[in-house]
C-alpha positions in Angstrom: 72.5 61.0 -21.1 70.5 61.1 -17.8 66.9 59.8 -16.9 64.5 60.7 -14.8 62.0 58.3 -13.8 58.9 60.0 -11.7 55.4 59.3 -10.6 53.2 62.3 -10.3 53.5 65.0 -8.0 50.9 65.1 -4.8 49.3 65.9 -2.1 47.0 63.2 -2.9 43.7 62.5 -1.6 43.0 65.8 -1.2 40.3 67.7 -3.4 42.0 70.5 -5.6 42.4 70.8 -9.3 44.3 68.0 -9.7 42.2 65.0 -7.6 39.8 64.4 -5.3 39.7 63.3 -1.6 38.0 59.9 -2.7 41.0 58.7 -4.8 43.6 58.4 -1.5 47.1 57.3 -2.5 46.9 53.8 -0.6 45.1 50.4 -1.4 43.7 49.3 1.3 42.4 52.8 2.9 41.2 53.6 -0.3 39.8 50.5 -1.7 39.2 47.7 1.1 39.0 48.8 4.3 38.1 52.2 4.2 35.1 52.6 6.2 36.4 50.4 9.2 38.1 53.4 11.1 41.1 53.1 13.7 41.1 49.4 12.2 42.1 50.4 8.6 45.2 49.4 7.2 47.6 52.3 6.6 49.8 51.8 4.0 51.8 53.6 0.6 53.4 51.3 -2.3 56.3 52.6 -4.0 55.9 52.8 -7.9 57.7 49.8 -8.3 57.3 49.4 -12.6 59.9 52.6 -12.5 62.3 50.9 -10.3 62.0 48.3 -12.8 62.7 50.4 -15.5 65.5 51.9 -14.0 67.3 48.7 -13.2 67.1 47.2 -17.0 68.7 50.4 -18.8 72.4 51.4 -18.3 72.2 55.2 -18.2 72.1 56.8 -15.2 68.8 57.0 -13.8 67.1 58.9 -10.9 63.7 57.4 -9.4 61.5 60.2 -7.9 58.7 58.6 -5.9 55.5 60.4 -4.8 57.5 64.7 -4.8 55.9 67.5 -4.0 55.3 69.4 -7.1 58.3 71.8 -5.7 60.5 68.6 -5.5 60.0 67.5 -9.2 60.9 71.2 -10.3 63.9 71.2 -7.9 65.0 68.0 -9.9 64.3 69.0 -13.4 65.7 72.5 -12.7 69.3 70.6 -12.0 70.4 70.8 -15.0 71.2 66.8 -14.9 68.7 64.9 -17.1 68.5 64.4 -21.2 65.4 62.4 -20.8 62.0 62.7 -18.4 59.8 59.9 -18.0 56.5 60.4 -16.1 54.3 57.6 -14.9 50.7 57.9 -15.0 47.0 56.8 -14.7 44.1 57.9 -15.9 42.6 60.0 -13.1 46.0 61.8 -12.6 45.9 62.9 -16.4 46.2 66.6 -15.5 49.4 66.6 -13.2 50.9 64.6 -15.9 50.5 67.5 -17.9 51.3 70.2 -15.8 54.1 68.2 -15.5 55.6 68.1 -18.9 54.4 71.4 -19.7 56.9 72.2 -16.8 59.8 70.4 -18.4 59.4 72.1 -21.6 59.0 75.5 -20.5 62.1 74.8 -18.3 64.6 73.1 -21.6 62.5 72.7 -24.6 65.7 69.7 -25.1 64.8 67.7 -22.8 63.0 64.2 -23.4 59.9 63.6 -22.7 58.3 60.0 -21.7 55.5 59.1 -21.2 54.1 56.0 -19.6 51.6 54.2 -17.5 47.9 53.2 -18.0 47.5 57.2 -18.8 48.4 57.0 -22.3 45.8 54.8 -22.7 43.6 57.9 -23.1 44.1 59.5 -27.0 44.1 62.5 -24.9 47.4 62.2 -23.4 48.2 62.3 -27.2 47.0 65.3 -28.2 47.5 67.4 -25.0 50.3 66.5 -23.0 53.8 67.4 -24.6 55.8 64.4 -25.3 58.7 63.1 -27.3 58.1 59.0 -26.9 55.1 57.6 -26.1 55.0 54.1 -24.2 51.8 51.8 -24.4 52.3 48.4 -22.6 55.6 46.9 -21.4 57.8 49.9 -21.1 61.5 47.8 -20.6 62.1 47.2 -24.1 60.8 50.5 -25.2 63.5 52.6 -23.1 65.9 50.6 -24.5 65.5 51.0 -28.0 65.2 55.3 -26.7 68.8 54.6 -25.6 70.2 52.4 -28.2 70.3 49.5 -26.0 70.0 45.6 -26.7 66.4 45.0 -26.3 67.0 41.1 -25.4 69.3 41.3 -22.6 68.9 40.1 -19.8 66.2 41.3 -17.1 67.5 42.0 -13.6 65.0 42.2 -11.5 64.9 45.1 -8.8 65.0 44.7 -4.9 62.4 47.1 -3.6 60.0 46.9 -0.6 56.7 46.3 -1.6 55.5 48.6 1.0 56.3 51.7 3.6 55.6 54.1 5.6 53.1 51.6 7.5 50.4 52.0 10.0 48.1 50.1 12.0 45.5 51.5 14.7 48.1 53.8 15.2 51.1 51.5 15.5 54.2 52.1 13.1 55.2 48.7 11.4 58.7 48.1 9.6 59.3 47.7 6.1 59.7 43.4 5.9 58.6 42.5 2.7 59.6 42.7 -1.0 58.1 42.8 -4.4 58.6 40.5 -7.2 57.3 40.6 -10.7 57.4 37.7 -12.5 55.3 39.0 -15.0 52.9 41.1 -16.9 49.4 40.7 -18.6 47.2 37.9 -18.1 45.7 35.1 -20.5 42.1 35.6 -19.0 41.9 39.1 -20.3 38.4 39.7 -18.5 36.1 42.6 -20.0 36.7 45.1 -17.6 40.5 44.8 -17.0 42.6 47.6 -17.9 45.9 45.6 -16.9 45.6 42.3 -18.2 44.3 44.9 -21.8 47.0 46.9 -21.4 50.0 44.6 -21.7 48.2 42.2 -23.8 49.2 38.4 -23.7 50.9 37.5 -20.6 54.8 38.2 -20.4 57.1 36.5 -18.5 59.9 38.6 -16.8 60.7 35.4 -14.2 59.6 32.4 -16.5 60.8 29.6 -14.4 60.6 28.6 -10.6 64.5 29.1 -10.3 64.3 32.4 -11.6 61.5 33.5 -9.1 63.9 31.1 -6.2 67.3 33.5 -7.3 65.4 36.6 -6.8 64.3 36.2 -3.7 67.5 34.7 -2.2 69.2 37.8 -3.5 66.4 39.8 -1.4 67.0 37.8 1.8 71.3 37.7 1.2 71.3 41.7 0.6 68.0 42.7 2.8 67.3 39.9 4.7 63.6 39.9 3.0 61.8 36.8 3.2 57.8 37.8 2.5 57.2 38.8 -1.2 54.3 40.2 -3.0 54.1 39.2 -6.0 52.8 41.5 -8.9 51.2 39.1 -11.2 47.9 38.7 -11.9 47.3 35.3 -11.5 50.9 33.8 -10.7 49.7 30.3 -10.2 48.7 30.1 -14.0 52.0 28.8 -15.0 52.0 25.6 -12.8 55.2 24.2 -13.6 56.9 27.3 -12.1 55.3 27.3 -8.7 56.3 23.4 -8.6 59.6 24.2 -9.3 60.0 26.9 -6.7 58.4 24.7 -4.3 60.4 21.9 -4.8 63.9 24.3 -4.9 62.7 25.7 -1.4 62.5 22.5 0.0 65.2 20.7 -1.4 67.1 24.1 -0.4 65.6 24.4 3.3 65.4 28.0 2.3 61.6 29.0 2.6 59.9 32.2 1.3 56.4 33.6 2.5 53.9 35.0 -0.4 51.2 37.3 -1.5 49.9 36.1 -4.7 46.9 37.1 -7.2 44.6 34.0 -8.6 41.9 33.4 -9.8 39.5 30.6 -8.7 39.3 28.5 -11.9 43.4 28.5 -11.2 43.1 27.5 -7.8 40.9 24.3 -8.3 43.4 22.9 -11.4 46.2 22.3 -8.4 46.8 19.0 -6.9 45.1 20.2 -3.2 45.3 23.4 -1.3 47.9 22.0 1.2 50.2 22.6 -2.1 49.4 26.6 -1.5 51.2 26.2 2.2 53.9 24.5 1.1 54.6 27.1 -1.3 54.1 29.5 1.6 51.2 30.9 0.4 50.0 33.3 3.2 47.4 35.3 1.1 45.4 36.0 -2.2 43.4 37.9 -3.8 40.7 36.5 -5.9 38.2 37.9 -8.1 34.8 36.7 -7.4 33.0 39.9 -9.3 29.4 38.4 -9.1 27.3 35.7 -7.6 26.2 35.2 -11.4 28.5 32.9 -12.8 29.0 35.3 -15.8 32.8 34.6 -15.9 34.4 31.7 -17.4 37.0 32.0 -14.7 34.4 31.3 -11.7 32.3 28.7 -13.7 30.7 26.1 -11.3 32.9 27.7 -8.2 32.0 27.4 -4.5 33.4 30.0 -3.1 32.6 30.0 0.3 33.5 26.7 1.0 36.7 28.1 -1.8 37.3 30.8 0.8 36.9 28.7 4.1 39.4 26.2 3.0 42.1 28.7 2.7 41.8 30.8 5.8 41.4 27.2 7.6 45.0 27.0 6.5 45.9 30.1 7.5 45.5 32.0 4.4 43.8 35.1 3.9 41.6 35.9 1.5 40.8 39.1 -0.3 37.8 38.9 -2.8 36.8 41.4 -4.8 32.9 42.3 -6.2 32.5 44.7 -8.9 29.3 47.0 -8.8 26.9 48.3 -11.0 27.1 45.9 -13.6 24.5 46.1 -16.2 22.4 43.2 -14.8 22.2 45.4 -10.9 19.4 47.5 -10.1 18.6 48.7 -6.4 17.4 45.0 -5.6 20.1 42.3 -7.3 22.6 45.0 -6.4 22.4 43.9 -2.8 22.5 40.1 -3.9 26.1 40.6 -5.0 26.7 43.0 -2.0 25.4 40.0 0.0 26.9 37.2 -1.6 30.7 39.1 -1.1 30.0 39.7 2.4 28.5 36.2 3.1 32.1 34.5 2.0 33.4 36.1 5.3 37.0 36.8 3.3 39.6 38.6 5.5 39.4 41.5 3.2 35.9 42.5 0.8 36.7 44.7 -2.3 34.2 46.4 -3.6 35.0 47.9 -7.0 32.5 50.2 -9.4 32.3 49.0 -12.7 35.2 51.4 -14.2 35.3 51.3 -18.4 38.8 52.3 -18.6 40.1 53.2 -22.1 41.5 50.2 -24.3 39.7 47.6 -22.7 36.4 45.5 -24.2 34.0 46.7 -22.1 35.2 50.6 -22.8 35.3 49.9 -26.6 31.3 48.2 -26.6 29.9 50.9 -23.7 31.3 53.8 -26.2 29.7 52.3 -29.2 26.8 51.7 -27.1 26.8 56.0 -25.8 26.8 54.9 -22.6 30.1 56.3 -21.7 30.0 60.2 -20.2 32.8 62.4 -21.9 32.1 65.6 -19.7 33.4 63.7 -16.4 37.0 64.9 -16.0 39.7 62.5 -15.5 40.7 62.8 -12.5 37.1 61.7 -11.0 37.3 58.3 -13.4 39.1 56.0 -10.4 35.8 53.6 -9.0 36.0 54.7 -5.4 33.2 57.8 -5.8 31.0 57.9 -8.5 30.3 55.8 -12.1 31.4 57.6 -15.6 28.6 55.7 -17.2 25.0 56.1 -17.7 23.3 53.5 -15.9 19.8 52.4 -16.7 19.2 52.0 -12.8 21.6 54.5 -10.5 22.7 58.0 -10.8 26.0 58.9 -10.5 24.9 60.0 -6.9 23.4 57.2 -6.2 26.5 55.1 -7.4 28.6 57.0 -4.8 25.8 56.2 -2.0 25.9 52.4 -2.8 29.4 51.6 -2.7 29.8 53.4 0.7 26.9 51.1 2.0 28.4 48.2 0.5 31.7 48.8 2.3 29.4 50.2 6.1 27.6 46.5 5.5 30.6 44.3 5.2 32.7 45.9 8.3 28.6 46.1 10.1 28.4 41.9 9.3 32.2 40.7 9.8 33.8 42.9 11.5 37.1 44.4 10.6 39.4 43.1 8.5 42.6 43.2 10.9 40.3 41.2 13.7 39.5 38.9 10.3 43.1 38.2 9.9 43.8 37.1 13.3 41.2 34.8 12.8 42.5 33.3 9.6 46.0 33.3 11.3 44.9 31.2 14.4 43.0 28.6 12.2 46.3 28.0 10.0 48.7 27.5 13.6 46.0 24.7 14.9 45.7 23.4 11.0 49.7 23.2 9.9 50.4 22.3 14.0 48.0 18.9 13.4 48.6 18.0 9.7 50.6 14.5 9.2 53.0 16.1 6.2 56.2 17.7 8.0 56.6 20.1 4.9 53.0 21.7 6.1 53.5 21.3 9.4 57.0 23.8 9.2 54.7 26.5 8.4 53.6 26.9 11.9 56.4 28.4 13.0 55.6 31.6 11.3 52.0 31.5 11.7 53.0 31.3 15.5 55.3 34.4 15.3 52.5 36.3 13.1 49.9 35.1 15.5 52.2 36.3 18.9 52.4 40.2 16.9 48.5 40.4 16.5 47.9 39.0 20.2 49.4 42.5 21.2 46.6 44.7 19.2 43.5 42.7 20.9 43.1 44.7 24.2 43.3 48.1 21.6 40.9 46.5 19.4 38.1 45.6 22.1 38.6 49.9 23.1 38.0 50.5 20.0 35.2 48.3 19.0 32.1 50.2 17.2 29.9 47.2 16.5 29.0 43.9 17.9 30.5 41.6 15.5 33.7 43.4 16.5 33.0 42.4 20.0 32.3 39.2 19.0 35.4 38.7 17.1 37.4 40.0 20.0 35.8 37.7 23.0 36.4 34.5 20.5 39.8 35.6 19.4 41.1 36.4 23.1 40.0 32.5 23.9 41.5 30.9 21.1 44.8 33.3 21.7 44.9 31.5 25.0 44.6 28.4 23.6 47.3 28.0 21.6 49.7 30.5 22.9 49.4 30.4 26.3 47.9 32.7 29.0 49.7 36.6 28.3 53.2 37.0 30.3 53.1 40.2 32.5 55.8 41.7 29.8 53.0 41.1 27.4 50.6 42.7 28.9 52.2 45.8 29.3 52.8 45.8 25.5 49.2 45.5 24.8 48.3 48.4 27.1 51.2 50.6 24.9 49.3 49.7 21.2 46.1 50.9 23.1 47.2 54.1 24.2 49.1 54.4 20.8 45.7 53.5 19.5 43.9 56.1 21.4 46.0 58.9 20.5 45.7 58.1 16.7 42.3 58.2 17.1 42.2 61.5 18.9 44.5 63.3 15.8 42.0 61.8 13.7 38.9 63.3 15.5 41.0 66.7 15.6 42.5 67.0 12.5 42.2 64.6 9.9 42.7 60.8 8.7 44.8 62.3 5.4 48.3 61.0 4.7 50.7 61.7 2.2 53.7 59.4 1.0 56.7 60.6 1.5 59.3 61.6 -1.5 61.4 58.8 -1.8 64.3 59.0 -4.2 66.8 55.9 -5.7 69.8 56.4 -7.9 70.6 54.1 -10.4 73.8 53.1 -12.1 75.6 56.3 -11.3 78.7 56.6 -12.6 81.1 56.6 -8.9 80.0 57.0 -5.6 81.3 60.5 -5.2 79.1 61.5 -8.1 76.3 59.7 -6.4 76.9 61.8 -3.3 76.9 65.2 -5.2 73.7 64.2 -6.7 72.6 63.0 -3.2 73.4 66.2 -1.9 70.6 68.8 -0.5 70.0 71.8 -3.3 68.6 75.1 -2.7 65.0 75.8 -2.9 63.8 76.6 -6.1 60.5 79.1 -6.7 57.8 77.5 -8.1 56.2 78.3 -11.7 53.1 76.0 -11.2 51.2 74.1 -8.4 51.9 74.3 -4.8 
């Protein structure tokens, strides 16, 4: 037996039959700081749930990461695989099934799986062809395909958490990893298709020396020390975060981490100074609304929430969800408003998205407020609603969330110049505090903060509005302050990310801000190495039968 383990085929972000240019394959372009320009954050994420996978069943398995649709026939057309899995979600619902209609056209024996928060949709059910059928956690399920014990152990992969990075034009390495130590989330808020899609929460790295073992095995083999962590609100299990604490500094082996939380989460720990300790450098929280209509943000400040953190160096993300029922063209803004006036590092604004098998999809369908005729692919919250609302058009939905996004960069500037900010406040914070295990942190808030110094001179070129200036003239001060006046060699660095800045932005004016992922491809468990290199090996080109 052989798997294959793949993601669906691109180009993305492009509009064809199978997407649309507003869903772009990256997070932050797409979703956060898409409408600050040169200053975006330029980055891909690999599909790490089939890396995952792949580690925790013992037959060989091949990842296929973001192919061309020529590259995932070239694969299935080897002759290699017994089984197929293809990962999905909900807006990429047709190349799923130009996908599996490929595999069965090719070898009607072949195996096909399907995964993701796709099947979801009854749909994928009834029109995409399919031998197994995965909802939720998909470990044990591949397991019991294969005839494997469903209880052993979990081995957790080692996979960068990001690539093929860009900012204002300047290629960054690959330094972090990701970890998951879990799935699902107790909260299981209305709207969530995650925390509904794997139910209760389930632990994959239960205890703090389970999370502390992973990521010494990432710094031993890749010498990774900064981790985001894929768990909706990691901090909810207390006694694991004081564990790893405790283990990292008994140890004197410190880790760096991205975490989720939500506020309620954040307020049950003993102080904040606890999140640097634990090398908490940032978090994303979910505000949602300046009505406290969530249990989780009951009686929250969040901006003096938010200022806290970044005074100790870390940033914030917060997210706002639009076009909730109570929002017409007036208390619309007041959320808009409120989100922007926390002056987080990084402002989400999400549409209101009833995704299959969640609450809120289940009442707005019995309600007939959900709109069948909108395909798929256009369901994704980054264009326009797939609900009627009482007080927007779809148009006008799409209109809004752009302005939402214009007014945040408009009012604080972008997000990059935000971080800098928040990075400078934690130096002079952990520099001064009195506790020695706080005060270690500087040393990689100093590092952090000497990188960023070099994109300053690029970002006042570059600036499109005064609260960029602003930011710039402030930031250049404080730089000085506590790093010292630039060296000569310094200097000359910063004039290098400006002109790399200035070119980027003159192939964007002439051609287009569009990026695809590359392929990526990882082999798992294969049975020697020399089989590993014949399968590593380049294959001829094979003609296509379906999408270019």
């Amino acid at each position: 037996m052989h798997l294959l383990l793949t993601s669906v085929f691109g180009p993305f972000g492009v509009d064809d039959p199978f997407g649309t240019r507003y869903n772009k394959m990256e997070l932050f372009h797409n979703q956060v700081t898409r409408e600050q320009g040169l200053f975006s954050f330029r980055f891909n994420h690999p599909s790490f749930g089939l890396h995952f996978l792949a580690e925790n069943v013992a037959v060989p398995t091949t990842v296929l990461d973001f192919p061309s649709y020529s590259k995932f026939v070239r694969e299935v057309r080897s002759g290699r695989y017994t089984h197929v899995g293809i990962s999905f979600i909900v807006p990429n619902f047709e190349k799923a099934k130009a996908m599996a209609e490929f595999v069965r056209q090719v070898d009607p024996g072949i195996q096909i799986i399907l995964g993701g928060h796709g099947t979801s949709i009854p749909e994928s059910r009834t029109q995409i062809p399919h031998d197994h059928y995965c909802v939720g956690e998909g470990v044990r399920f591949l397991r019991r395909i294969f005839g494997e014990n469903e209880d052993r152990a979990l081995v957790h992969p080692l996979v960068h958490s990001s690539f093929n990075k860009n900012v204002m034009g300047v290629k960054l390495p690959d330094e972090s990893g990701v970890l998951v130590p879990g799935v699902g989330c107790a909260n299981r808020c209305k709207f969530c298709a995650t925390s509904h899609f794997f139910g209760q929460y389930t632990p994959y790295l239960a205890t703090g020396q389970d999370v502390y073992d992973v990521c010494c095995r990432y710094e031993d083999q890749l010498g990774i020390t900064d981790f985001g962590v894929l768990d909706e609100n990691f901090l909810k299990v207390p006694q694991r975060a004081l564990e790893l604490v405790e283990l990292m500094e008994k140890n004197r082996r410190f880790f760096n981490f991205a975490i989720f939380s939500s506020a309620e989460t954040l307020q049950s720990l003993p102080n904040l100074d606890f999140l640097v300790r634990m090398g908490v450098t940032f978090l994303w929280m979910g505000v949602e609304s300046k009505k406290a209509c969530y249990e989780k943000n009951a009686g929250v400040d969040f901006q003096d929430l938010v200022a806290q953190l970044r005074g100790r160096g870390i940033s914030v993300m917060t997210s706002v969800i639009l076009f909730e029922e109570h929002h017409d063209h007036e208390t619309i803004w007041e959320d808009i408003d409120f989100g922007i006036s926390l002056a987080a590092d990084y402002m989400q604004f999400m549409q209101l998205g009833p995704m299959n098998g969640t609450t809120l999809y289940d009442d707005y369908l019995a309600r007939g407020k959900m709109l069948p005729e909108i395909p798929f692919r256009e369901r994704h919250g980054q264009e326009k609603i797939w609900f009627s609302h009482p007080h927007f058009s779809r148009e006008e939905s799409q209109t809004f969330l752009t302005a939402a996004f214009a007014q945040d960069y408009r009012v604080n500037g972008p997000s990059y110049l935000r971080l800098m900010d928040t990075t400078l406040r934690g130096l002079a914070y952990t520099r001064a505090s009195a506790d020695p295990l706080v005060r270690r942190r500087s040393g990689d808030l100093e590092k952090l903060a000497g990188l960023m110094r070099h994109f300053l001179t690029a970002s006042k070129l570059s600036s499109e509005n005064v609260a960029t200036t602003a930011l710039v003239a402030n930031l250049g001060k404080r730089f000085d302050a506590l790093l010292g006046p630039a060296s000569f060699k310094e200097k000359l660095t910063n004039a290098a990310v400006a002109a790399l800045c200035r070119t980027q932005g003159l192939r964007n004016g002439l051609f287009s801000d569009v990026r695809q992922p590359p392929t990526r491809v990882h082999r798992y468990h294969m049975i020697n190495a020399s089989a590993a290199a014949r399968l590593n090996a380049p294959r001829p080109q094979v003609a296509s039968l379906g999408p270019a």
